[in-house]
Each structure stands twice: as structure tokens, then as C-alpha cells.
KOLKE-424185 format. One record per residue (C-alpha): y, z, x. Coordinates in steps of 0.5 Angstrom, whole numbers, plus 500, padded with zeros to 3 digits. Example, Ala and Ser with C-alpha at 12.3 -4.5 7.8 and 13.67 -1.06 7.14 Angstrom:
<atoms>
491516525;498514527;
</atoms>
This chain:
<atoms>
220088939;214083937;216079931;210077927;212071923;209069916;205064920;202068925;200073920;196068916;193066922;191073924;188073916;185066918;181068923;179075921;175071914;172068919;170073924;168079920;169083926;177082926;175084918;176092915;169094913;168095906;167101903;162105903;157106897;153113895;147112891;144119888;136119886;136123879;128125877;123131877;122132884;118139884;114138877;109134872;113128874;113129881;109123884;111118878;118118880;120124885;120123892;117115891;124114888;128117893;124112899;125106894;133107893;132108902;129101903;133097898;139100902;136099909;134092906;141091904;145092911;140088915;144083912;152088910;156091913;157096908;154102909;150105903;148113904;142116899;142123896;137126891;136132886;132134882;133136875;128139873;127136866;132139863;139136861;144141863;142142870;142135870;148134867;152139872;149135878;152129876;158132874;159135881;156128884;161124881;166129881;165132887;160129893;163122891;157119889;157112885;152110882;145115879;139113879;132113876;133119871;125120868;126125862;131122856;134127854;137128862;139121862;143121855;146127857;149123864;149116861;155120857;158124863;157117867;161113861;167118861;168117868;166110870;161111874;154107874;148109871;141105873;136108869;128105871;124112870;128113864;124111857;129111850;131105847;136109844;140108851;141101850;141102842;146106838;148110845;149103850;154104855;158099859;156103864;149103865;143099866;136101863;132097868;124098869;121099861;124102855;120107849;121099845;117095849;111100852;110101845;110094842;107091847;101096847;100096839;099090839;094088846;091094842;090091835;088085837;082088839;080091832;084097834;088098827;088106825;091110830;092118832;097120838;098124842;105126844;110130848;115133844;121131846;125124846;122120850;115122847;118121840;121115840;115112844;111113838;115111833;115104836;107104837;108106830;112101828;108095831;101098828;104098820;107092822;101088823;098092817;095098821;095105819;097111823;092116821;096122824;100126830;100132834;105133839;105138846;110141850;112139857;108142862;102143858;096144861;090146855;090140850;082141848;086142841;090136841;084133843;079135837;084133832;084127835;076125835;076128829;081124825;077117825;082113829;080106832;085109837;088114840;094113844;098118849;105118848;107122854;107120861;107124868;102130869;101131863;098124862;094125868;091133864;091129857;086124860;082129864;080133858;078127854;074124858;071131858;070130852;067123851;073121847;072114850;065112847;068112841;074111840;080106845;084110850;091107850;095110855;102107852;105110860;099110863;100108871;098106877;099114880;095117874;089114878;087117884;087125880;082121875;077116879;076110875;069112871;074116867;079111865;075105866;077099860;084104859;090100857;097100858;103096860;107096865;113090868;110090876;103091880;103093886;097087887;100081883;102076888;105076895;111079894;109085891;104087896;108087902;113090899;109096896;105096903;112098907;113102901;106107902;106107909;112110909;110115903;108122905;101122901;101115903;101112895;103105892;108105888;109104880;113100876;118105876;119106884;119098884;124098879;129104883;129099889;130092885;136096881;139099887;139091890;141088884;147093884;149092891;150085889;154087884;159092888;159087893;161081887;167086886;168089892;168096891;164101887;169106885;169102878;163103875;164098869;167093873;161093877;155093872;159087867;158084875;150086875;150082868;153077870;149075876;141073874;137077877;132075883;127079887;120080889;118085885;121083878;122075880;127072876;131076871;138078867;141083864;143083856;150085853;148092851;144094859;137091858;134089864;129083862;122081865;115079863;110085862;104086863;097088860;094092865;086094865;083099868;077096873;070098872;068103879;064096881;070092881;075096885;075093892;078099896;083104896;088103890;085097888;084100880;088095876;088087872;092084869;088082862;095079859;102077860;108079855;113074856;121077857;123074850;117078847;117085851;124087849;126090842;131084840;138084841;139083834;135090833;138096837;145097834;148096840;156097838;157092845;153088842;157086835;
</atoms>
């Protein structure tokens, strides 16, 4: 019989600490990618998401032992399909961690499963404020924008440009809804007037209506308050129209990926608000050029597609200040606890109530001349400091914030 001496076992313990390989390996982690992957939002978040959350785990176990798998499913924009994909991801195929989420009422509903569960939700195509207001959770982190901060910080870079009576356009659904409101918020402050609203169903393909309401109501602005596809529609049909000659496009989600099926004469002088271009320093670039040459229609990335990849990064980080991703909550007070720091968002934190923070941007769209080749459709005319583009704390009536 070999008898193992307290020594002995404390040296054994010794030399694993300082050789991993005599070390167990850590537990694995799943990472499940939740979006549209077949409709309106398809290129905006969809497989671009899916191959992001795969380069932050690639990235992050050229440095890691632990293994970090990828899956993904499509939600089809409705809440209850969402819902039982997350029940049975959690409950079932062991997933971890949900990610991206596009559509709020889909990542209320898994906001809520994820809370009752423990597990951990990273929403970065996720829009409502709601998710870090009255329905925050300690499980769940809103990383990339919020309905808040898109709509503030559009109202104002508007306004300030002589836009002060408003119309939208809005998609008629949380996300849509609240996203008005905030831009409506921001424009009566400033002592604006918000002359009217007509509101679409997802999927629409006719707006000619919405539009002749729009160019009809005497608005300084018109701003789109949808997202996706149906941006990309609403915006083709009015530049059909001529709206731009007189009256402000503001595109309040308006992105990168609505560009190609547009071309810039159609959107030149839009603006909008986004966290990350592709195009801003050296960080983004190279990142975003891995990212499109391994993109099967070979597209740059978003801010949401940038945000799924910091997120899963930042989370990684907090499964490993834990040591196991099996309690959600324990791993997202570690993501709050950790400061945020990569090359697609620089430095950051996550609040109390789940709010990511970070600068935005007021993004321009270019002239056709003043573009230098293939995705170059973007400038940045201002800069929103991250005290300034997030609704405060005080405001959001987080219960995890009193």
C-alpha cells in the first residue's frame, strides 16, 4: 500500500498550480446565439452574430484551456418560439449563456426564463430600455445600445441642426414604441414638437402610405423608428419619393448593413447613432476585416455583431473570475465587477442595473464622392461621451438600483 502524506498531496497540489497540465481542465461553456436568422433581420444580426460569438471563443482559447462551444437558433421574431428555445437550451442542451436576442419582446420573455433559472443573458441586438429599467435582472447584461440611448442621442444631434417638429415612422411593437418615446422625450425637452405618428407591422413591404403621411405633416424630421429590413424598405421608398429634398432622414437604428441594398445617393447626409464603426482606428479594422473574410456574403460587421463578440469576451472573463459558468448571476456581478477593455468598444464598465457603458457616435452617411471604396459609407460627425448616451441611473427604475 502507497501511503500519500499530507506533504506529499500539498506538493502534488503545488506543482499542478504551476504546471496546468498536471491541472483538471475547466469546465466547459455554451454559448447559445438567439436572433432572426431566415427574416427582416437576417443580415443585421443573423449568421454575422452566430460568426462573432465564434471568433471571441476561438480568440479566447488561443489563451484558455477551456473549451467554449457555439450554437444558435432562430427565433423568428416571436416570443413564444423564443421562449421554448431557451427553456430547452438551459434546461436541456446545457447552454450557459444567451446571446444577442434582436426583437424585445423575445429577450423580455428569455430575460425572465434566464432570471428563473440562473443563467446569463448578454442582449447586444436587443433594444429596450425596459431591460435595464423596471424589468432589470442580475442575470443579464444589455451590452451594445438601448431604445434610451439611440433616441436621445439622434434627437438631439437632429435638433441641433434646426430639426424641431417631428413624424415617425415606427414599427409596431416594443422595441419600435419605446424608441419613439425616447426620441419624443429628447425632442419636447429641448422644446420641440412632435407633430405625429404612423406605425407598421413587422415585415411590411408597402409604406408608400406611411410615407405620404409623413411628407404631408409638415415635419422638420422624419425619423424611422424600425430597424432591420424594414428600414432598409422604408428608406428605399422614400428616396423614391424625394422626401430627402425636404424634410431630415433620421435613421434612429439606422446601420452599416442597410447601405449596400440602397447605395449611398439614396441615404447620403442620413443620420443615425451607433457605439462602433468598423473604420474608426486600428482595432476595429482588423477585427472587422477577420470578421468579413470569413462572412459568407463577405459583409462588415455592425455594432451589434461587434457587440455579441465583446460581450462573449467580457463574459468569459467573468466565468473565469468565478470559475465555472453553471451560476449565471455569480458570473454577471463578475462581468460588473471587471472593467470593460477591448478593441471594438475600448474601455468600459457595466452598471448595477446591467447597462453596459461606452461613447457613441453620430454616424453620417457620405456623399457617393467621398466614399474610397467597398464599405466605406460612414463618418463620424460627433462624439456622445458614455456619461451622456446612457439614460441615468437614477432614471430607469431599476429595483437592483435602490
Amino acid at each position: 500500500m502507497r501511503i500519500v502524506t499530507c506533504a506529499a498531496l500539498l506538493a502534488l497540489a503545488g506543482s499542478a498550480a504551476l504546471n496546468p497540465a498536471l491541472a483538471a481542465d475547466p469546465k466547459p461553456v455554451k454559448v447559445g446565439v438567439l436572433n432572426d436568422m431566415s427574416s427582416v433581420y437576417a443580415d443585421f444580426q443573423g449568421p454575422g452574430s452566430v460568426l462573432a460569438a465564434q471568433m471571441a471563443a476561438e480568440d479566447y482559447m488561443k489563451t484558455s484551456k477551456r473549451k467554449v462551444e457555439v450554437v444558435f437558433a432562430d427565433h423568428q421574431n416571436k416570443p413564444d418560439v423564443g421562449a421554448n428555445v431557451a427553456r430547452q437550451w438551459y434546461d436541456i442542451d446545457k447552454v450557459d449563456v444567451i446571446v444577442d436576442i434582436p426583437h424585445s419582446a423575445v429577450a423580455l420573455a428569455v430575460n425572465e426564463i434566464a432570471r428563473d433559472k440562473n443563467k446569463a443573458v448578454i442582449g447586444s441586438g436587443a433594444g429596450s430600455g425596459v431591460l435595464t429599467g423596471e424589468r432589470c435582472s442580475p442575470n443579464f447584461v444589455h451590452w451594445t445600445y438601448d431604445t434610451w440611448s439611440y433616441g436621445h442621442s439622434a434627437a438631439r444631434a437632429a435638433f441641433a441642426q434646426g430639426g424641431k417638429k417631428w413624424f415617425f415612422l415606427t414599427a409596431d411593437y416594443a422595441f419600435g414604441h419605446d424608441l419613439e418615446k425616447q426620441a419624443s422625450d429628447e425632442v419636447k425637452a429641448l422644446g420641440g414638437s412632435i407633430l405625429g405618428a404612423v406605425r407598421h407591422p413587422v415585415g411590411a413591404s408597402d409604406f408608400s402610405s406611411f410615407l405620404l403621411q409623413a411628407q404631408s405633416s409638415g415635419a422638420d424630421v422624419v425619423a424611422f423608428a424600425n430597424a432591420g429590413g424594414d428600414l432598409t424598405n422604408a428608406l428605399k421608398q422614400a428616396a423614391e419619393f424625394g422626401m430627402a429634398e425636404k424634410q431630415r432622414i433620421v435613421g434612429l437604428i439606422f446601420g452599416i448593413t442597410n447601405v449596400p441594398a440602397l447605395g449611398l445617393k439614396a441615404v447620403q447626409g442620413l443620420q443615425s447613432v451607433a457605439p462602433f464603426y468598423w473604420d474608426m482606428n486600428d482595432g476595429t479594422r482588423e477585427w472587422s476585416k477577420r470578421f468579413q473574410a470569413r462572412h459568407a456574403k463577405k459583409m462588415m460587421p455592425n455594432d451589434m455583431h461587434a457587440g455579441v463578440y465583446a460581450g462573449v469576451m467580457h463574459y468569459l472573463k467573468g466565468v473565469d473570475k468565478v470559475g465555472e459558468a453553471t451560476d449565471g448571476r455569480a458570473v454577471v456581478a463578475a462581468m460588473k465587477a471587471i472593467p470593460t477593455d477591448d478593441p471594438l468598444f475600448g474601455k468600459g464598465s457595466i452598471r448595477i442595473d446591467g447597462r453596459k457603458l461606452h461613447p457613441m457616435y453620430v454616424l453620417e452617411a457620405k456623399k457617393p464622392a467621398e466614399s474610397k471604396g467597398d464599405w466605406d459609407f460612414l463618418k463620424v460627425a460627433a462624439t456622445v461621451p458614455a456619461d451622456k448616451a446612457f439614460r441615468p441611473l437614477s432614471e430607469g427604475n431599476c429595483p437592483l438600483a435602490k
